[in-house]
N, C-alpha and C positions, 0 to 999 in steps of 0.2 A: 397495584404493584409497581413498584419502583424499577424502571429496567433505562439500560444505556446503549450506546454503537461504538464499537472501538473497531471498525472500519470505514472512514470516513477522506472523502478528497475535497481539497480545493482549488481553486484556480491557480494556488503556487506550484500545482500538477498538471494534473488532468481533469480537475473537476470546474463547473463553471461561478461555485460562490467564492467572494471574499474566505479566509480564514474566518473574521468576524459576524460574515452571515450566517456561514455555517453553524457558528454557537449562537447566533440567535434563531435560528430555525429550533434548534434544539430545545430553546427554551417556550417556544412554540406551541413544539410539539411533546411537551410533557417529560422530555428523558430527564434525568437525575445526574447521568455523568456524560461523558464522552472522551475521543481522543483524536486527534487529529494526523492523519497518518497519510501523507503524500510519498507519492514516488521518488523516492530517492531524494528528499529533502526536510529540511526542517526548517525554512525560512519562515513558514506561517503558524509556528508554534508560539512564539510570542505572543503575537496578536492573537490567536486565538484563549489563549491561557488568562490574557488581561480581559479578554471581552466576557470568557467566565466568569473571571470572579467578581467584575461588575454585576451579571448576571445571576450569580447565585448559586452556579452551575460548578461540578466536580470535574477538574480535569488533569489528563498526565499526557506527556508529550511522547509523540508517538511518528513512525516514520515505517512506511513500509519497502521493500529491498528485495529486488532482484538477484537471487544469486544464483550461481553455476554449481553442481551437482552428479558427477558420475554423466556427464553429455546431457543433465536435462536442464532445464530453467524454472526457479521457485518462485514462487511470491511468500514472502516471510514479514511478518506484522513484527514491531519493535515497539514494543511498549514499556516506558517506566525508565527508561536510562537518563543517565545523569549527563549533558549534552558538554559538559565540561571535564571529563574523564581525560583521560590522554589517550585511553585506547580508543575511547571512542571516536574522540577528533582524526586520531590516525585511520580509523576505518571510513571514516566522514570523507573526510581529504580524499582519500583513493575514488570515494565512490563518486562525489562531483567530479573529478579529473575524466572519470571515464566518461559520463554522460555530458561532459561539457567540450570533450576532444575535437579536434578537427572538425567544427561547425563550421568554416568556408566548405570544405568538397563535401561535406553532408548536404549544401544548401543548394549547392551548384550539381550535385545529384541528381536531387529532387527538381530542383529545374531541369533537366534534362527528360524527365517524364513530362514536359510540357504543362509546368503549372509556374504563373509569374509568382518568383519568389527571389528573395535577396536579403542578405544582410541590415540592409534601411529598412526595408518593408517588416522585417520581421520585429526589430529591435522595439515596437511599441508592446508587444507581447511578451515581453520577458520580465515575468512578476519577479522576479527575486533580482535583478540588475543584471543580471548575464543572460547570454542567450545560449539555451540550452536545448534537448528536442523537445522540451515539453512546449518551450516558446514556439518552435516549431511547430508544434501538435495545433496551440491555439492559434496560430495565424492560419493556419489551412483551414479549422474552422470556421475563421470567419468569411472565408469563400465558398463557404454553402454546398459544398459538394457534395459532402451526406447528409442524413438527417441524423446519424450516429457518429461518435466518434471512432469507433476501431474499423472500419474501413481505411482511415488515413493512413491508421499504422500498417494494416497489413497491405495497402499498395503503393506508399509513399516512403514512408520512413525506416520501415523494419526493413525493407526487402535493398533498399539504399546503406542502411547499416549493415548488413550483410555482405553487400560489394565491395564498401570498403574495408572489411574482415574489423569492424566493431563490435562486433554481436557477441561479445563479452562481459563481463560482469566479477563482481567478487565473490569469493567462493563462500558456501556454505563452511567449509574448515575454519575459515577466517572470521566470518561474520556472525557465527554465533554465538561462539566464545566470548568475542569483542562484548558483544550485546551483554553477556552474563555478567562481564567482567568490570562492566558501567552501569553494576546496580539494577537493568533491565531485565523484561520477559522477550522470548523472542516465541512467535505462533506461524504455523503452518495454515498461511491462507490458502481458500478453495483448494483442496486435497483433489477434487476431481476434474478440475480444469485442466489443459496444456500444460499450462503455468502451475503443476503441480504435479499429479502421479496422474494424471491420466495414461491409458495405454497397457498402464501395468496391472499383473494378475493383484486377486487380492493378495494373496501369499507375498508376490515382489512388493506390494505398498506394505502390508505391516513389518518385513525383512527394512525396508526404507527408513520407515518412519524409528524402528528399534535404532537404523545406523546413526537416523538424525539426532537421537534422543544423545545417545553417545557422544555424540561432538557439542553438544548446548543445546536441542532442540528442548522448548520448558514447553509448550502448550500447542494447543491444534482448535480451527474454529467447529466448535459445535453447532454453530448456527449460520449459516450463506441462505441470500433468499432463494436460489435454484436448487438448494439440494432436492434430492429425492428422498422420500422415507428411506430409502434400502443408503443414501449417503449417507445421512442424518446418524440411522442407529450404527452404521461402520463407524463413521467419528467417535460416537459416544461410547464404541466399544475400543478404540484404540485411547483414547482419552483414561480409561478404566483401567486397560491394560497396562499402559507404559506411564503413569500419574501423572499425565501433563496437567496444565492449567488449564481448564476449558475458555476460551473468548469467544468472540462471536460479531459479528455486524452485516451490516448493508450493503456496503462497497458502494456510499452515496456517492455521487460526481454530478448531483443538479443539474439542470437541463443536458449536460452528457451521455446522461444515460437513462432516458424518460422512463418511466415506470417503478422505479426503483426510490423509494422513499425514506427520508433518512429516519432512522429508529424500528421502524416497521416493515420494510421491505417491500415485496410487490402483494399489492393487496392485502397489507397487516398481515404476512404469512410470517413473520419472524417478530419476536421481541428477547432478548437477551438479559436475564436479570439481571439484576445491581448485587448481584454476589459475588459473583465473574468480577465483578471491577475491585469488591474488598479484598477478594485471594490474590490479585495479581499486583494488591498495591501493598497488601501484606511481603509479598514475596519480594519485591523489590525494595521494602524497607529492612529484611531480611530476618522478618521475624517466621 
């Protein structure tokens, strides 16, 4: 069976491969497509797009997005947009501005919790030419202080953005629209995490997820390797209910995030078929 990850990171993020390792992992490891979806970036869409079709390999560009929502924070998968749009550039724009703001007293923050850090020190970490927090994120990694990455963030750089009242983002009103309106799909990643509808009854997430649908929300992941059966069939019944696109992936981020394997997830508990990638590349060709 033909099956693909359309949740996948690289070092232009938070994950620790090249763009181009990552589509060579891929091709590796037997998938058929992929997409390449960093936080709040697209810098390593190129490179991994050309490393495919060297490779053989199906791919659409992809970027995953932080937005703000009625007080909560999402994680929303971008897949299939036309990177040359104008609305899209416009939502692009905003979103690096925010995550690239004020990096001197972000930096000098985070020094202040007693860890040697600085503008020099960081600036070899910054895979896309600026220094952004993810640059931040990997220069604290390379000081070994966990053997994961979200430790940094929740005692270095979130609680630091917070201070400085950055703990913002673009809204879902704004961003999903944009997404439709550049030819893309836009999917509700991990439904059950923080970074999603945790917290709320089931009644408030599908009242949610109807509101998301209303503003551009097109699809929701049917497949995370944590879900639980009881997530698993809620996705696939809110999927049913509101016609979204079903997607689905790994949440790869290589040595980031050990255990977690790209295509297959943790211990081959996920595979996501290559149907999911025809309906969403259908959708965005807008047939």
């Amino acid at each position: 069976m033909k099956f693909i990850d359309l949740h996948v990171h690289s070092n232009v993020s938070d994950g620790s491969c090249t763009p181009a390792e990552v589509v060579s992992l891929a091709k590796k490891r037997g998938l058929s497509a992929l997409t390449l979806t960093d936080h709040e970036s697209i810098a390593g869409n190129d490179e991994a797009a050309a490393k495919a079709l060297a490779l053989g390999l199906e791919f659409i560009p992809g970027m995953e997005m932080t937005v703000d929502y009625k007080e909560r924070k999402l994680h929303i998968v971008a897949l299939g947009f036309d990177a040359s749009h104008p609305t899209f550039k416009k939502l692009y724009g905003k979103i690096r501005k925010i995550k690239e703001g004020r990096m001197q007293e972000l930096i000098e923050g985070i020094g202040r919790k007693n860890i040697p850090i600085s503008v020099e020190l960081i600036e070899p970490y910054a895979a896309i030419g600026k220094i952004d927090r993810y640059a931040i994120m990997r220069y604290l990694v390379s000081l070994n202080l966990y053997d994961h990455v979200q430790p940094l963030w929740d005692t270095y750089i979130n609680p630091t953005v917070a201070d400085l009242g950055l703990n913002y983002n673009v809204t879902a009103e704004e961003a999903l629209p944009a997404i439709r309106e550049a030819g893309g799909v836009t999917s509700l990643a991990h439904f059950h995490k923080p970074l999603g509808l945790k917290g709320l009854s089931r009644e408030e997430q599908i009242d949610t997820l109807g509101a998301l649908q209303a503003l551009g929300l097109t699809g929701m992941e049917a497949y995370y390797p944590n879900y639980t059966q009881e997530d698993q069939d809620f996705s696939h019944a809110m999927i049913k209910k509101y016609d979204f696109l079903p997607t689905g992936g790994t949440d790869f981020h290589g040595d980031n995030r050990p255990g977690v394997k790209l295509g297959t997830g943790i211990e081959h508990n996920i595979s996501v078929p290559y149907r999911f990638y025809e309906a969403i590349c259908q959708r965005c060709q807008g047939e």
